[in-house]
C-alpha positions, 0 to 999 in steps of 0.5 A: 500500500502506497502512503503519501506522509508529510510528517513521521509515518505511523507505526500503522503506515509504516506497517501498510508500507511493508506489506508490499515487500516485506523487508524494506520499503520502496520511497520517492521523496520530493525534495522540494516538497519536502514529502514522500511516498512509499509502499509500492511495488516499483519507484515508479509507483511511489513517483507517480503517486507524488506526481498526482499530488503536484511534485515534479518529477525532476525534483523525486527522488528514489530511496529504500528504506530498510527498518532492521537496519535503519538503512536508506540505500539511494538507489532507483532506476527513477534516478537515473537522469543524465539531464540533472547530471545523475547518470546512475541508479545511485545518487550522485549528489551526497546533497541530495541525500541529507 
């Protein structure tokens, strides 16, 4: 189940946002917006998801976030973006990442 938060997710939806893949959760994050989506199966599906609520694909970024570990790993095809000097499914741009 894909939630859109804008403040620290539940307990609730971070448990709806793992019943996708049971281990770790998909994210886009608009950086500008400064909100995510995650639960999906795909990227794709969190980054369309924050494009129905405004966010501009240029500004999502994709994530994963892994709660035994408390990991984010910042990788996502949605990265990959020659044109915003991101040619790899990591994020290049340690700014981007804070």
């Amino acid at each position: 189940m894909i939630h859109i938060l804008r403040s620290r997710a539940t307990k609730q939806k971070l448990d709806g946002m793992l019943e996708t893949l049971g281990v770790y959760v998909k994210l886009a994050v608009d950086i500008r917006r400064g909100i995510l989506a995650g639960g999906g199966p795909l990227h794709a599906d969190c980054e369309a998801a924050l494009i129905e609520e405004g966010s501009r694909q240029e500004d999502i970024w994709g994530a994963d976030w892994i709660p035994s570990t408390q990991q984010i790993r910042f990788e996502a095809l949605i990265n990959i973006r020659p044109h915003q000097n991101n040619p790899s499914m990591e994020i290049l741009d340690p700014s981007l990442c804070s």
